[in-house]
Backbone and ligand atoms as CSV (ligand in chain L), in Angstrom:
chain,resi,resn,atom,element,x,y,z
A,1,UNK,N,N,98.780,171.622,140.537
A,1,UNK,CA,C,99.251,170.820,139.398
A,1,UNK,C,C,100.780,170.948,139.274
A,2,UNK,N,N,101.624,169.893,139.123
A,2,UNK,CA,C,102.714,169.711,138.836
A,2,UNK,C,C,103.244,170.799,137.396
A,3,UNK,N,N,104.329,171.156,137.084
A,3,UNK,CA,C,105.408,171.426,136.209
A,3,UNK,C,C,106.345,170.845,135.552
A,4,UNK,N,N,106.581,170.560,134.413
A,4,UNK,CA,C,107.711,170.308,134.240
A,4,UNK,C,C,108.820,170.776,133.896
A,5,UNK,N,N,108.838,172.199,134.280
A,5,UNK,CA,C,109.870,173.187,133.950
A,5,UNK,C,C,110.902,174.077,135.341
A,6,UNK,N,N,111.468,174.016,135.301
A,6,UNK,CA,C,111.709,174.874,136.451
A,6,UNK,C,C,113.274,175.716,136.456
A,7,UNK,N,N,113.900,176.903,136.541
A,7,UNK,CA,C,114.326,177.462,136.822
A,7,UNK,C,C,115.801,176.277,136.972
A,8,UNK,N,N,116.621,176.509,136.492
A,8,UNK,CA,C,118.274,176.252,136.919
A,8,UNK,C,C,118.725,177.135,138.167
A,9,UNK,N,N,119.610,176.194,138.990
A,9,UNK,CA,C,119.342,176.895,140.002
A,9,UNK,C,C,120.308,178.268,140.532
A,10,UNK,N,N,121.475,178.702,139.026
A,10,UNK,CA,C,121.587,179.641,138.567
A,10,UNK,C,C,120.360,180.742,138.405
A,11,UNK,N,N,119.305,180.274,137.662
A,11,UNK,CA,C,118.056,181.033,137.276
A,11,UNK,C,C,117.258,181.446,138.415
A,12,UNK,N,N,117.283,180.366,139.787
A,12,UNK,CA,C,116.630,180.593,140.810
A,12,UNK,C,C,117.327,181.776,141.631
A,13,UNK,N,N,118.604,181.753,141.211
A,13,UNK,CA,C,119.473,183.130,141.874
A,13,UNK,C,C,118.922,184.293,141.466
A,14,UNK,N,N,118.959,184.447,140.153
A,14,UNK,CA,C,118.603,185.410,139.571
A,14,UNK,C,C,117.269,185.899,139.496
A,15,UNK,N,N,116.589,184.411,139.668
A,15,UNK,CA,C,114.431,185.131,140.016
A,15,UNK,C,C,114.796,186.309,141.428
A,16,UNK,N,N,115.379,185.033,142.307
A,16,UNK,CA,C,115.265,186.162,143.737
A,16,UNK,C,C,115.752,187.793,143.675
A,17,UNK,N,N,116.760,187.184,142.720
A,17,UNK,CA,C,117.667,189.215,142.988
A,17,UNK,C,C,116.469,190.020,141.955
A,18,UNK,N,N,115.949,189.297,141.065
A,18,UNK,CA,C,114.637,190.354,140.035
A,18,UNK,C,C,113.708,190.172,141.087
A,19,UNK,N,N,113.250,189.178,142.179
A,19,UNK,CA,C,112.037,189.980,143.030
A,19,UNK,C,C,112.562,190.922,143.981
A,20,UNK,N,N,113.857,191.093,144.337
A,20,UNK,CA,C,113.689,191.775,145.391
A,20,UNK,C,C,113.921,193.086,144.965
A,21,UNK,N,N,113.974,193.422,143.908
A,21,UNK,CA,C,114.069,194.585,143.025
A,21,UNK,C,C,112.404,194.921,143.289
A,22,UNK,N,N,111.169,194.403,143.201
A,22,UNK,CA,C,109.598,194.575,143.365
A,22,UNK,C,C,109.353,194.633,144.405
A,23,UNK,N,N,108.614,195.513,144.948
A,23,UNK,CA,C,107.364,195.603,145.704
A,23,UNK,C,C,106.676,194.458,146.053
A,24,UNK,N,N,106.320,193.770,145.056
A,24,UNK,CA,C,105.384,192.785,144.916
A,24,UNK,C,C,105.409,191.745,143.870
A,25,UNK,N,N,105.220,190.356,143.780
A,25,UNK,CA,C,105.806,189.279,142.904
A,25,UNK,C,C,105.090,189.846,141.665
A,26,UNK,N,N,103.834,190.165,141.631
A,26,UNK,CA,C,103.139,190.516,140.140
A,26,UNK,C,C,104.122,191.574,139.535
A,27,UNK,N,N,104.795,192.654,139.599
A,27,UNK,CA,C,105.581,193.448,139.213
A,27,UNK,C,C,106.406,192.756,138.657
A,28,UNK,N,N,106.926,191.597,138.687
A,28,UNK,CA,C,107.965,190.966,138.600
A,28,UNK,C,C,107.892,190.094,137.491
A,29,UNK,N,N,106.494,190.163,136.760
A,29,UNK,CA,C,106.288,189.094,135.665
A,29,UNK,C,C,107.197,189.143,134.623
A,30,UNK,N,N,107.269,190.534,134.040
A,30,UNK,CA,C,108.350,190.439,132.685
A,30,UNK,C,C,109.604,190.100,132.763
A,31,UNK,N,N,110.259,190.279,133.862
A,31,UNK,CA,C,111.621,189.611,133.543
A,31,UNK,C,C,111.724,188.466,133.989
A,32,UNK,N,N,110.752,187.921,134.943
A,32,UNK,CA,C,110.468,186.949,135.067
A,32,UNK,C,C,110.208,185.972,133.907
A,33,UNK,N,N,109.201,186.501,133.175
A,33,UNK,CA,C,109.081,185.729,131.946
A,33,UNK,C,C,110.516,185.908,130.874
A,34,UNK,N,N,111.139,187.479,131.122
A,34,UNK,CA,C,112.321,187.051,130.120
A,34,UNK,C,C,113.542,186.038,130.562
A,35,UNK,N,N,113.590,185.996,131.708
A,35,UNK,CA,C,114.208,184.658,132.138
A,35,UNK,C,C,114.114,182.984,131.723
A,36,UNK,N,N,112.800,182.954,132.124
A,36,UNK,CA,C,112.427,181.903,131.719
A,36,UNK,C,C,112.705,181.217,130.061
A,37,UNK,N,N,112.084,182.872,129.105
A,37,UNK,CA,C,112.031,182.822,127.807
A,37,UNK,C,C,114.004,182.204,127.420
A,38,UNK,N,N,114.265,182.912,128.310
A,38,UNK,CA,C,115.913,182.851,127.856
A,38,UNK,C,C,116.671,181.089,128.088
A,39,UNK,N,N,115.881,180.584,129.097
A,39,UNK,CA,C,116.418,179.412,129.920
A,39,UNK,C,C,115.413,178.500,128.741
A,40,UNK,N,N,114.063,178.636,128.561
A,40,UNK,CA,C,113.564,177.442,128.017
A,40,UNK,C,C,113.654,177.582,125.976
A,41,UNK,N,N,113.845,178.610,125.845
A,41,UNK,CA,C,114.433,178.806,124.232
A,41,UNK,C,C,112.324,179.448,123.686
A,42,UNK,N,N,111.564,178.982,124.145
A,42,UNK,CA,C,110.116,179.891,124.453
A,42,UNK,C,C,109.017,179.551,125.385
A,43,UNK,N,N,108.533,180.065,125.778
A,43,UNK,CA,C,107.539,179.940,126.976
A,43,UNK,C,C,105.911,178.525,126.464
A,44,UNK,N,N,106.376,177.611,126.926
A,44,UNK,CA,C,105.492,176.552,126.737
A,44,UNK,C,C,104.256,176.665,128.081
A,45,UNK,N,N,103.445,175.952,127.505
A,45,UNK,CA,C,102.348,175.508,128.303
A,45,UNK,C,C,102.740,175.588,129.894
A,46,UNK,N,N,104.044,174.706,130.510
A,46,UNK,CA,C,104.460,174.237,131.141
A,46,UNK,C,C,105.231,175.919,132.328
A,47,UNK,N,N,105.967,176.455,131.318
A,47,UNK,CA,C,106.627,177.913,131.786
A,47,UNK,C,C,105.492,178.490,131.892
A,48,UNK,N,N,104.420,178.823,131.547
A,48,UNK,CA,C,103.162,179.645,132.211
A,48,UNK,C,C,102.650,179.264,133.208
A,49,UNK,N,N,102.820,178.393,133.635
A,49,UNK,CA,C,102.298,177.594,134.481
A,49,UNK,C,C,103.394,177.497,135.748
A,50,UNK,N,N,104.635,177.406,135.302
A,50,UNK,CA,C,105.389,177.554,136.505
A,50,UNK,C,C,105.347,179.111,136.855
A,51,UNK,N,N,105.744,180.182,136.013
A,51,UNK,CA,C,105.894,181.960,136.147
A,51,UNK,C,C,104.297,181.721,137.238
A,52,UNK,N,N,103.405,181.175,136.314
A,52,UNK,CA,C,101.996,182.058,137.607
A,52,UNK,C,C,102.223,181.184,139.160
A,53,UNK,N,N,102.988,179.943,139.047
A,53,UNK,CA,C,103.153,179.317,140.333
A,53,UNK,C,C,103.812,180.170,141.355
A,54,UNK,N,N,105.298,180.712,140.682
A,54,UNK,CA,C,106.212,181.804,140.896
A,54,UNK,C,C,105.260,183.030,141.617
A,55,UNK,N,N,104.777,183.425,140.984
A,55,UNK,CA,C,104.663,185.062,141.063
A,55,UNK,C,C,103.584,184.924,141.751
A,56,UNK,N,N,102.244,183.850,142.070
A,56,UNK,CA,C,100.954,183.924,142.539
A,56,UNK,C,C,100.014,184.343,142.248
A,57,UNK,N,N,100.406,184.319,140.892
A,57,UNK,CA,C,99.325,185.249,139.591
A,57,UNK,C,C,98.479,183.770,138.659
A,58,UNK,N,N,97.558,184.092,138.544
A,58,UNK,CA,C,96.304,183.104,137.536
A,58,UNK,C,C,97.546,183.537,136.041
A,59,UNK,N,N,96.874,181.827,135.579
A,59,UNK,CA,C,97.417,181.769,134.449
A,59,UNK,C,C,97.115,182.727,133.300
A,60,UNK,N,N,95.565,183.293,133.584
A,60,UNK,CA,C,95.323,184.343,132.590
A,60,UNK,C,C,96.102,185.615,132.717
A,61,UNK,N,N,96.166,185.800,134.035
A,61,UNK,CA,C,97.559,187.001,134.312
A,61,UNK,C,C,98.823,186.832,133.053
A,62,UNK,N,N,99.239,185.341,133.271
A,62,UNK,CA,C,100.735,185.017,132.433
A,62,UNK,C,C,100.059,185.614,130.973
A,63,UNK,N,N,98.928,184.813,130.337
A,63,UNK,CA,C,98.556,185.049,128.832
A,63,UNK,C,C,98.364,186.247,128.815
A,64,UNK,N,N,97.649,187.084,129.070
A,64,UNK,CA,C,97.634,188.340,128.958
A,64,UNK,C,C,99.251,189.155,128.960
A,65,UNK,N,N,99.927,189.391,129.234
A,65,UNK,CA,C,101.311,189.700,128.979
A,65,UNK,C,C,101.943,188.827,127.511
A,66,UNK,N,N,101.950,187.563,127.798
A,66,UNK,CA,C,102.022,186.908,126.416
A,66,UNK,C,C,101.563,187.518,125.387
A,67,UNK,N,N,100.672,187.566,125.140
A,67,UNK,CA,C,99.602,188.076,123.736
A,67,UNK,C,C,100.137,189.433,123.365
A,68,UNK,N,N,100.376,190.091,124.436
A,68,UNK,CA,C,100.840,191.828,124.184
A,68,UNK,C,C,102.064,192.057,123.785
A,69,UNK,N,N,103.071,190.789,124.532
A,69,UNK,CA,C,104.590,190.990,123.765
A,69,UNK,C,C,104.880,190.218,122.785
A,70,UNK,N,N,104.739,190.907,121.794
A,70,UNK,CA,C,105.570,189.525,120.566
A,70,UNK,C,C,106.599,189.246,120.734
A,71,UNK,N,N,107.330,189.683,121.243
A,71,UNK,CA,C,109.065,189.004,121.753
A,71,UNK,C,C,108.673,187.912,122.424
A,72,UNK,N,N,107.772,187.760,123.392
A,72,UNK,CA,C,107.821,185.999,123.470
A,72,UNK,C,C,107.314,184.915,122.589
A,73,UNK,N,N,107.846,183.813,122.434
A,73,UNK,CA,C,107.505,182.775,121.470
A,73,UNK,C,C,106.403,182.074,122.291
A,74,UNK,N,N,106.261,181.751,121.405
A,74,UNK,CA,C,104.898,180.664,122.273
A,74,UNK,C,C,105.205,179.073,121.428
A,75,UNK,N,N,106.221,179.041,120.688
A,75,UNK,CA,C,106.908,177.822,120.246
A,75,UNK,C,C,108.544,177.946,120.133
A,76,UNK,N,N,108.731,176.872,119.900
A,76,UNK,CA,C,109.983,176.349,119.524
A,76,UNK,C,C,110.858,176.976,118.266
A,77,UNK,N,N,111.674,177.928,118.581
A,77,UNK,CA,C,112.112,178.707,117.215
A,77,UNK,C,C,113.747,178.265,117.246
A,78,UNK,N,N,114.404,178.622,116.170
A,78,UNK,CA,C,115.685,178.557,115.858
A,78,UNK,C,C,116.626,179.261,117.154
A,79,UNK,N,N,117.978,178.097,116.789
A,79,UNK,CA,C,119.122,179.259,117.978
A,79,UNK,C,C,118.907,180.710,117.639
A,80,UNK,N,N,118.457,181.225,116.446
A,80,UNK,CA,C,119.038,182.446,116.237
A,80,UNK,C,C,117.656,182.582,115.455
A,81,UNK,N,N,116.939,183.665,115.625
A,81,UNK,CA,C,115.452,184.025,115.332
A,81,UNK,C,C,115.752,185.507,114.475
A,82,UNK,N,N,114.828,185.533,113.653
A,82,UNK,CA,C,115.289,186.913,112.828
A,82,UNK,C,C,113.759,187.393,112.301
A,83,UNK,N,N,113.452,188.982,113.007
A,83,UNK,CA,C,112.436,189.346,112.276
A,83,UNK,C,C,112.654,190.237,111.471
A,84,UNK,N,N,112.076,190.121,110.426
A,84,UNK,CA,C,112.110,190.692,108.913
A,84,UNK,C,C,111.565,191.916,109.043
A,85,UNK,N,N,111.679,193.281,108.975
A,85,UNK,CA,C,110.547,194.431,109.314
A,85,UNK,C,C,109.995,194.513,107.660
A,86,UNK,N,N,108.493,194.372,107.400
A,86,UNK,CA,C,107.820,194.829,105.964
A,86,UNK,C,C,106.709,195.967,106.663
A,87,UNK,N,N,106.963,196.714,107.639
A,87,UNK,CA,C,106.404,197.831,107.466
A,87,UNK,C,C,106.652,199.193,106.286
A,88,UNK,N,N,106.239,199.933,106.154
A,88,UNK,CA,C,106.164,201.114,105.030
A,88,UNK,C,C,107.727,201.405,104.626
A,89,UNK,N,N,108.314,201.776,105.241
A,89,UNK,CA,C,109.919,202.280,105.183
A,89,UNK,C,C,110.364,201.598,104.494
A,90,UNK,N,N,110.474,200.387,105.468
A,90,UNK,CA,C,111.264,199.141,104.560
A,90,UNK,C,C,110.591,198.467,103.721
A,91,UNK,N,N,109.560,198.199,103.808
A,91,UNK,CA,C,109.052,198.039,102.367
A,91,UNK,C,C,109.189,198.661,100.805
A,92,UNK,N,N,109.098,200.123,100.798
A,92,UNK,CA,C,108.925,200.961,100.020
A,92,UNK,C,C,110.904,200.723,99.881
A,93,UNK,N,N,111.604,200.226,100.578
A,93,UNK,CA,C,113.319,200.229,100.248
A,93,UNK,C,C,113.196,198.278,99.799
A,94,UNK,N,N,112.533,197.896,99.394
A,94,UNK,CA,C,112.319,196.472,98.895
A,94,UNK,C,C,112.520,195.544,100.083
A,95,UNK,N,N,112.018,195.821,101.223
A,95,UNK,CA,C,112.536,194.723,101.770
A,95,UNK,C,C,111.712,193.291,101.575
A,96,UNK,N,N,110.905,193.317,100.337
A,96,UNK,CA,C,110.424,192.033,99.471
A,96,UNK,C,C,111.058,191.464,98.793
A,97,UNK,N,N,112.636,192.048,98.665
A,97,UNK,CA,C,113.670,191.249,98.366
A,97,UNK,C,C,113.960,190.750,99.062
A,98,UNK,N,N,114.446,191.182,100.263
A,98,UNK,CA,C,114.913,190.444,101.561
A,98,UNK,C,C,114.147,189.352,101.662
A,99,UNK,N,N,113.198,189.393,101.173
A,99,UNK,CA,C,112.183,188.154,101.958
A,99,UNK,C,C,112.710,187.114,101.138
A,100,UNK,N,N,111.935,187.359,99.843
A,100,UNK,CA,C,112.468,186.369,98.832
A,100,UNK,C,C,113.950,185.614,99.175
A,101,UNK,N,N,115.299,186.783,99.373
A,101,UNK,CA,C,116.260,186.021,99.302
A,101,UNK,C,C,116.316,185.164,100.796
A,102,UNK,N,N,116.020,185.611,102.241
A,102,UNK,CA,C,115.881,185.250,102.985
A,102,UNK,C,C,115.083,183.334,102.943
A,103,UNK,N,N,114.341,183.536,102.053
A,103,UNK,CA,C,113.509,181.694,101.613
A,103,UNK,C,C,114.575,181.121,101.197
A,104,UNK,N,N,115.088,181.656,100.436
A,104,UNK,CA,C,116.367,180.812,99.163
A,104,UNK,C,C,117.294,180.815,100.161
A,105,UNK,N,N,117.757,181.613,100.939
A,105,UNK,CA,C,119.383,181.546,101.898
A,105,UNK,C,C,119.110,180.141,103.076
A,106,UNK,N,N,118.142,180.439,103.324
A,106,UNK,CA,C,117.662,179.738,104.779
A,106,UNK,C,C,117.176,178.187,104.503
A,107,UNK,N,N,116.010,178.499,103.136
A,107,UNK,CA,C,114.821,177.309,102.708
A,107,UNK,C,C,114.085,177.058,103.184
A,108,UNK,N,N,113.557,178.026,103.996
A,108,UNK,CA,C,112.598,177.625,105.147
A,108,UNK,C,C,111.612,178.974,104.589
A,109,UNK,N,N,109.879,178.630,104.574
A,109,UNK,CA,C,109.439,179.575,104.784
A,109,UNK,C,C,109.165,180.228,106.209
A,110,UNK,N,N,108.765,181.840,105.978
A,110,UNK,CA,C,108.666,182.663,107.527
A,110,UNK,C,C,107.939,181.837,108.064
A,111,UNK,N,N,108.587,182.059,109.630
A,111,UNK,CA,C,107.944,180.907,110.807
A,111,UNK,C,C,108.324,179.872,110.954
A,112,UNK,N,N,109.038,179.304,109.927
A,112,UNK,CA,C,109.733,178.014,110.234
A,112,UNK,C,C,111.422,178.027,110.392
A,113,UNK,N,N,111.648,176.885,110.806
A,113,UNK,CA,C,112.700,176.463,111.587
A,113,UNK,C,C,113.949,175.576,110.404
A,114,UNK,N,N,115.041,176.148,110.324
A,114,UNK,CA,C,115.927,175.571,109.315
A,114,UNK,C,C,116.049,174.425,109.891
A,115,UNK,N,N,116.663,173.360,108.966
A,115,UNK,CA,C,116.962,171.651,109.518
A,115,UNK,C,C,117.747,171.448,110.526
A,116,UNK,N,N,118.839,172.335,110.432
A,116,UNK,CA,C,119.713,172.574,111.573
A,116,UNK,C,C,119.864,173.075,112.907
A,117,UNK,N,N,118.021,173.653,112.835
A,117,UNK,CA,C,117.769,174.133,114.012
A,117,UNK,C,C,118.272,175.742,114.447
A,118,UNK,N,N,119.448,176.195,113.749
A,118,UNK,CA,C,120.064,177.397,113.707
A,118,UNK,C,C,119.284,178.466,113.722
A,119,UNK,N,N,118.352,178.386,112.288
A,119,UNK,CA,C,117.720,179.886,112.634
A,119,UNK,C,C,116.427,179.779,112.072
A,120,UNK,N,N,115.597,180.438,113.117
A,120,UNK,CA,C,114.182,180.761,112.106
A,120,UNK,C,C,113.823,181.889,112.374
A,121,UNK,N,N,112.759,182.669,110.931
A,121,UNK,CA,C,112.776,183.882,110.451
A,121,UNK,C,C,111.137,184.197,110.689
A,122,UNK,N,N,110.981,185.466,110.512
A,122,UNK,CA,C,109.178,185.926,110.035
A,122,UNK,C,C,109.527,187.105,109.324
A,123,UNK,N,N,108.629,187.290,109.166
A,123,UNK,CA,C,108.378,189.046,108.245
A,123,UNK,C,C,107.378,189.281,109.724
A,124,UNK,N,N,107.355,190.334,109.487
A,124,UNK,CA,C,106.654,191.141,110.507
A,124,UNK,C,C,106.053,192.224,109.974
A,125,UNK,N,N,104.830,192.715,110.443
A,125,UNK,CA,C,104.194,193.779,109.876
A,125,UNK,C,C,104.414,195.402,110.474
A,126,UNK,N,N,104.499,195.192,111.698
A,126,UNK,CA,C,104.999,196.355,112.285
A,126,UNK,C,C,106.531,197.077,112.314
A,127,UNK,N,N,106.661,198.719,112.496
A,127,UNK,CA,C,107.689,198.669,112.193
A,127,UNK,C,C,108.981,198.439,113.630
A,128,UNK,N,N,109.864,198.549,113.057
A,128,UNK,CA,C,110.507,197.663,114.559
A,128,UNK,C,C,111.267,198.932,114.951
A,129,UNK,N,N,111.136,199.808,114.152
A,129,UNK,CA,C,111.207,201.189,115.195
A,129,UNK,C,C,112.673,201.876,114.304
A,130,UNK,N,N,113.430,201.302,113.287
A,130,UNK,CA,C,114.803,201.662,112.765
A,130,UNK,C,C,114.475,202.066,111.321
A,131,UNK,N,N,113.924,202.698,111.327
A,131,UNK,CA,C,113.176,203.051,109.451
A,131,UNK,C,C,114.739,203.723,108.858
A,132,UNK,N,N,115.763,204.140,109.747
A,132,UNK,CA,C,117.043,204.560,109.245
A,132,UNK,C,C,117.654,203.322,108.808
A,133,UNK,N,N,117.448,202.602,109.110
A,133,UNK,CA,C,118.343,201.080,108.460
A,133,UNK,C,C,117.776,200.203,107.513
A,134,UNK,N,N,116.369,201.297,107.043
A,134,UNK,CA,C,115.495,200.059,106.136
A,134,UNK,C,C,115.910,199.848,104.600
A,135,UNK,N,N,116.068,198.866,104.097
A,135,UNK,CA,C,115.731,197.724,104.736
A,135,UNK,C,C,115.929,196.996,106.376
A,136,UNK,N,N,115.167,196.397,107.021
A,136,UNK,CA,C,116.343,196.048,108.228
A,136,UNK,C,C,115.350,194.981,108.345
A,137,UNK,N,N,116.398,194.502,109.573
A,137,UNK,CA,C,116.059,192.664,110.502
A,137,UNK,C,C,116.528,192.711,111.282
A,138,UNK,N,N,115.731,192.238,112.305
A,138,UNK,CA,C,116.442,191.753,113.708
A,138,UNK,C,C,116.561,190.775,114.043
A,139,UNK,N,N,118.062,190.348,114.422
A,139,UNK,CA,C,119.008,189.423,114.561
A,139,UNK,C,C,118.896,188.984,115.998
A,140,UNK,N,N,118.149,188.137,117.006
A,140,UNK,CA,C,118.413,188.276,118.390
A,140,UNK,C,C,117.962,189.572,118.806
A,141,UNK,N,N,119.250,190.068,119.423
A,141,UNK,CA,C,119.050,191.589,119.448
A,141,UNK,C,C,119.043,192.784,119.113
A,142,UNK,N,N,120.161,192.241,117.663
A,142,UNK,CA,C,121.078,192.993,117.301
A,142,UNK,C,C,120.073,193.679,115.845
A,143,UNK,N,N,119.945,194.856,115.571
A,143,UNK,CA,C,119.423,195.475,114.166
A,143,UNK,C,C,120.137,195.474,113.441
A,144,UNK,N,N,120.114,194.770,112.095
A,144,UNK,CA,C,121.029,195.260,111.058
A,144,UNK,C,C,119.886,195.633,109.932
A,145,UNK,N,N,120.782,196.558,109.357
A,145,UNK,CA,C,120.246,197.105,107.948
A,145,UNK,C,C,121.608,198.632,107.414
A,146,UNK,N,N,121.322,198.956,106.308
A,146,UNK,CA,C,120.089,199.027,105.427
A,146,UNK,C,C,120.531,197.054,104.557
A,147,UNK,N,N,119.822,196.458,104.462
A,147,UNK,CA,C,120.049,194.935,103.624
A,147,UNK,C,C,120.246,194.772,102.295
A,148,UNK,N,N,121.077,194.320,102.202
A,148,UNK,CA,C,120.858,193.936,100.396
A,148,UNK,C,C,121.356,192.010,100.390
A,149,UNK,N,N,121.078,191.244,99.809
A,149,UNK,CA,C,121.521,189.730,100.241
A,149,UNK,C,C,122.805,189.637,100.016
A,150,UNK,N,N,123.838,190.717,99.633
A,150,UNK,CA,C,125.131,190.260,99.897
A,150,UNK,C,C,125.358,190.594,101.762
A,151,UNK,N,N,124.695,191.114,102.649
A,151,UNK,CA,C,125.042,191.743,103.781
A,151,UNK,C,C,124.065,191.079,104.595
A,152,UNK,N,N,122.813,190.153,103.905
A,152,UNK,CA,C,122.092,189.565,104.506
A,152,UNK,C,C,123.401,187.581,104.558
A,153,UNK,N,N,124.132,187.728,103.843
A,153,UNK,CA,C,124.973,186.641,103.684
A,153,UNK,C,C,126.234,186.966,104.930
A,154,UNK,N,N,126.389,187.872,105.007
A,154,UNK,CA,C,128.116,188.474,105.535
A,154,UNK,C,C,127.526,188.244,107.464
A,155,UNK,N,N,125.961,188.837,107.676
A,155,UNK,CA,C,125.601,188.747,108.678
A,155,UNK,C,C,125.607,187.276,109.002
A,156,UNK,N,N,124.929,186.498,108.528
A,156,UNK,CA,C,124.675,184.768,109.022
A,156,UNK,C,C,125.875,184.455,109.218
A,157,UNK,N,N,127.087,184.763,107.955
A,157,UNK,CA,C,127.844,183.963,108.321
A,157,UNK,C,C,128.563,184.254,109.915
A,158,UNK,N,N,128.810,185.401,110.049
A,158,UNK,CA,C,129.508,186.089,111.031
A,158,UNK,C,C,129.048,185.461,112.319
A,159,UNK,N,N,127.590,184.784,112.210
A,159,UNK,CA,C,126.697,184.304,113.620
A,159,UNK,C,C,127.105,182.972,113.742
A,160,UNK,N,N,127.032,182.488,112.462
A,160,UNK,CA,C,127.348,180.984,112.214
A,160,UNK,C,C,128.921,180.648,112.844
A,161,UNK,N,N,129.563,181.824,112.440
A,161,UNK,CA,C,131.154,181.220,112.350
A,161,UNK,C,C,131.059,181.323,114.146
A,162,UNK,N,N,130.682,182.207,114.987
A,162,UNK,CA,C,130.745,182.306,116.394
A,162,UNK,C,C,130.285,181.396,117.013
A,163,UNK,N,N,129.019,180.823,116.277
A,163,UNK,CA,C,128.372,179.569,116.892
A,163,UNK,C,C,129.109,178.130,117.070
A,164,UNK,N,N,130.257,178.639,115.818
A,164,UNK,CA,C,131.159,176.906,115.728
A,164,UNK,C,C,132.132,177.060,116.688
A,165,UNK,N,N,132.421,178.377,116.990
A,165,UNK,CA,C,133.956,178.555,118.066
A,165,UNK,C,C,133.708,178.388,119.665
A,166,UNK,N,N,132.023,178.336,119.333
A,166,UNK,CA,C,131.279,178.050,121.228
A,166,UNK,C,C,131.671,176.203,121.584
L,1,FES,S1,S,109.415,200.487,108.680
L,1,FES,FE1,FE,110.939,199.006,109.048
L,1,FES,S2,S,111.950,199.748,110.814
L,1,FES,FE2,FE,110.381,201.191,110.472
């Protein structure tokens, strides 16, 4: 079956130098998939389907890795994705404020996508591993906390203003 996704051929540089780092193409799925994740903005129907073409792995191979990492999307999210941590720590430090102000800053509820396409948010239940910064959120990559919505404001803008100088 055909694809309609495929690797830039920048990206095709970079599959080869991550396989020849493996033993074997199956070894090679996760960065494989973080490639992809990075090139297609989240792994569609279409990117599972090319990665198992890639690697010579059944598509249930690809889902199974899917399902286990929540870092991959399985839709279409904002330039700039932000998970909310409401595990115990940060919870018990309000980060049910954060949430709240996070609706009102953005207008979007968790999971959805601002009009602008810029950013979309979740709460998350697990903790994301920084209970020293809780409240906290993750920004891309970046952790910030401890939060209060004047620092949940100082952060966006700081992303926003970089995004206009690209
Ligand atoms: S509880 Fe939020 S980072 Fe651990």
């Amino acid at each position: 079956m055909s694809s309609s996704f495929e690797f830039t051929s920048e990206n095709q540089d970079r599959f080869s130098q991550i396989l020849s780092r493996y033993p074997y193409k199956r070894a090679a799925m996760l960065p494989t998939l973080h490639l992809a994740h990075q090139q297609n903005g989240y792994i569609s129907p279409e990117v599972e389907q090319y990665v198992a073409g890639l690697l010579e792995v059944s598509l249930v191979d690809v889902r199974e890795i899917l399902t286990f990492y929540t870092l991959f999307f399985q839709r279409p999210m904002g330039r700039h994705h932000i998970r909310l941590c409401k595990s115990i720590s940060c919870w018990i430090r309000k980060a049910d404020r954060i949430e709240e102000y996070l609706v009102e800053r953005l207008g979007v509820a968790s999971g959805e996508i601002t009009k602008n396409g810029n950013f979309s948010w979740e709460a998350v239940p697990d903790c994301l591993g920084a209970c020293e910064l809780a409240p906290m959120m993750q920004l891309d990559k970046d952790y910030h906390g401890p939060l209060t919505p004047d620092k949940v404001d100082q952060i966006l803008e700081v992303v926003s203003d970089s995004d206009s100088k690209v």
